[in-house]
N, C-alpha and C positions, 0 to 999 in steps of 0.2 A: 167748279169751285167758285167762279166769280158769280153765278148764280145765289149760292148758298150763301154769299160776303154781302150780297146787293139785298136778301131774305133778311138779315139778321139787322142789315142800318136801318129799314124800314121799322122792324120792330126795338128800335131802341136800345140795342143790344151788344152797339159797338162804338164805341169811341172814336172821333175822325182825328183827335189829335193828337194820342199818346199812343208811344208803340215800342216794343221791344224785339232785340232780335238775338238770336242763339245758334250756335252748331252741332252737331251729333254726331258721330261715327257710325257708318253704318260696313258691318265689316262684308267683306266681299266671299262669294261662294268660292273659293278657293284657298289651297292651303300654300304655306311657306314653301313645298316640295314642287311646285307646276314655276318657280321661281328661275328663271336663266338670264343668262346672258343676251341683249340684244345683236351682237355682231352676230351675223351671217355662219354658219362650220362651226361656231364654237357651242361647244355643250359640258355644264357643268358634269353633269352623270352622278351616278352614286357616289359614295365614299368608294374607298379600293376597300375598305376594312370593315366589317361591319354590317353590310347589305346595306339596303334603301334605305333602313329603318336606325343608322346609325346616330349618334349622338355628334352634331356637330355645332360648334362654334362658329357662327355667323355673323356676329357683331364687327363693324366695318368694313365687311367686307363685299357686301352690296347697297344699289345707291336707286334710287327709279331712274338715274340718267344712262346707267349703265346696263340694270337688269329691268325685266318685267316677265309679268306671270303668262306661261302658254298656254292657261284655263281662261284666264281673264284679262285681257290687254288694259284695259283702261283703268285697272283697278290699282292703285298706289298703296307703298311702303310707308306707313304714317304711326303715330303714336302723339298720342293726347299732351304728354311732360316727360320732360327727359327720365323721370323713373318707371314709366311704361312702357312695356315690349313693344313694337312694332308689329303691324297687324296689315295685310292686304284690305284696304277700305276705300270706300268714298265717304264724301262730307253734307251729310242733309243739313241744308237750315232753314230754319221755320221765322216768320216775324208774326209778332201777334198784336194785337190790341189790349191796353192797360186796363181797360172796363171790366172785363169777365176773362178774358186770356183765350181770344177767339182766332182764329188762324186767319190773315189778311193773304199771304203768301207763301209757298213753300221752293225751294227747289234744292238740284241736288247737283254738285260739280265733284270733280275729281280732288284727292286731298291733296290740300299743299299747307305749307305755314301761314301764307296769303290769303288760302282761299275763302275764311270766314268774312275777313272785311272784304273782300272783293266781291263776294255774292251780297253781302248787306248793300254795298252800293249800286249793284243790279239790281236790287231789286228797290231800291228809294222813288222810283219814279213811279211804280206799279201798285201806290195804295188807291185805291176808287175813293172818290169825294175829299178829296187829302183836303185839310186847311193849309192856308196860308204860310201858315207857322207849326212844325212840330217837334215833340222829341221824340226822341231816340234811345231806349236804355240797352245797354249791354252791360260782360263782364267784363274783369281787367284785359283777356285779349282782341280787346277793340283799341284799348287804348295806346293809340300810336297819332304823332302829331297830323300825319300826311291824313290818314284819315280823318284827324277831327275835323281839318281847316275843309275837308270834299264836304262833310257835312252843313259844319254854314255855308259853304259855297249854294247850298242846294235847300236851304233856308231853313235846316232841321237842325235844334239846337240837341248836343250829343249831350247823352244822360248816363255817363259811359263811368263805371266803376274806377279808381284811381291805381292804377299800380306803379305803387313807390319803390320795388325791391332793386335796388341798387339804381335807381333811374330816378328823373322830376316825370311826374307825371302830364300828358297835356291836358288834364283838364283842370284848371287853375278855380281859384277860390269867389271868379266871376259866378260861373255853375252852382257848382256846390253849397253856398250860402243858401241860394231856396229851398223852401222845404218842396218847393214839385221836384226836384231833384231826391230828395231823399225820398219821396212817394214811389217814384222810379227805379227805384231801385230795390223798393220793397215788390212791388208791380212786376218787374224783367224775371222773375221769380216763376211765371204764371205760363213764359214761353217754355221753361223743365219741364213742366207736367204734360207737355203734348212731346216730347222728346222723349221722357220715357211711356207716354202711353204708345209711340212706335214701333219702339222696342220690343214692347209686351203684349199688348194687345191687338197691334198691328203685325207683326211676328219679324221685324226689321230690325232685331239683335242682329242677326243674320241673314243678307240675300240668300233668296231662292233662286235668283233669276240671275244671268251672267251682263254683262254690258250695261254702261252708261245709261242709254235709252228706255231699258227696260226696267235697273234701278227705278232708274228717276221717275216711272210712269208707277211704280209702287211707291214711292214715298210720297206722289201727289195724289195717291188714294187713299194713301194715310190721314191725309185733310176730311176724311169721315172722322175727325175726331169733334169738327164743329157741330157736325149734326146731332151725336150724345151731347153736348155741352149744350146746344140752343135747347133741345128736350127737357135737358133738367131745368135749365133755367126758367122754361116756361110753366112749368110743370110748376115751380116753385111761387109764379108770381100769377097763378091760374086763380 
């Protein structure tokens, strides 16, 4: 991949200083029922009533601190907004470049409510030929203060959508006044289209494969998504 990112800045194809970044759900090869108990002797089992196949009511009453899957250990109990079901998954994120929407980085951690901004800040040091100075756009769940201020700490100014719903947002009207700020947000747009081309044409709706490792070694072959994108692009300015 870092092959392919070094191909693409030579042919003028990537921007060194505007970049976006976004999360995805990638649901795991296993079902709600491979779901127990982590203590030692204890086993939920069937229903008494019903067979395996029974209807049951599982809303709070398991937790990933408590339970986890005996198909797939590392795979977590997540769900996108409090009005979506909970799904055994992990969290791919991708950051891209604002030029064409080309993939600088991918990786893929275990899901939590943290782990979006926590992976964008793993991965802030790993753009090749970084400038000086860059931004950052995301959507409103970036926006949290502790993450803004890592940002300038690390000299990338966040281009980070505003969410006011019952909150002051951190990114105040310093930001927001530039129109590269609003370019950025039309731009952060550009990291979807390789999130659902994962999904779909990568086949990363759902893992094939069980474990972290092996995830994550499919959603970093998903990154063949720059090579159809440098194609067309050159194809266009041929």
């Amino acid at each position: 991949m870092a092959a392919v990112v070094r191909q693409a800045k030579r042919r003028g194809l990537m921007s060194s200083e505007h970049f976006s970044v976004d999360g995805t759900m990638v649901e795991a090869w296993a079902s709600h029922k491979s779901v127990r108990p982590k203590t030692e002797g204890r086993d939920e089992g069937p229903p008494e009533c019903g067979g395996r196949n029974a209807e049951v009511n599982w809303r709070g009453q398991r937790s990933n601190e408590t339970h986890e899957s005996k198909t797939d250990p590392e795979a977590r109990l997540y769900r996108k907004s409090s009005s979506a079901e909970a799904k055994l998954c992990y969290l791919g994120h991708g950051r891209t470049e604002n030029r064409h929407g080309l993939l600088v980085n991918v990786r893929l951690t275990q899901a939590s409510g943290r782990a979006e901004r926590e992976a964008a800040l793993g991965m802030a040091p790993e753009i090749p030929g970084r400038s000086p100075r860059l931004t950052l756009a995301a959507d409103k769940g970036y926006d949290g203060r502790r993450w803004v201020r890592q940002r300038h700490k690390l000299q990338v100014t966040p281009h980070v959508a505003q969410n006011r719903a019952g909150r002051r947002s951190a990114v105040d009207g310093r930001t927001t006044r530039h129109e590269g700020y609003r370019a950025s947000q039309r731009k952060r747009k550009l990291v979807e289209e390789f999130c659902g081309w994962a999904k779909t044409v990568a086949g990363l709706r759902k893992a094939r494969w069980r474990g972290r490792e092996r995830v994550g070694w499919l959603f970093t072959l998903a990154a063949a998504y720059n090579l159809v994108r440098m194609t067309n692009l050159m194809a266009a300015t041929a």
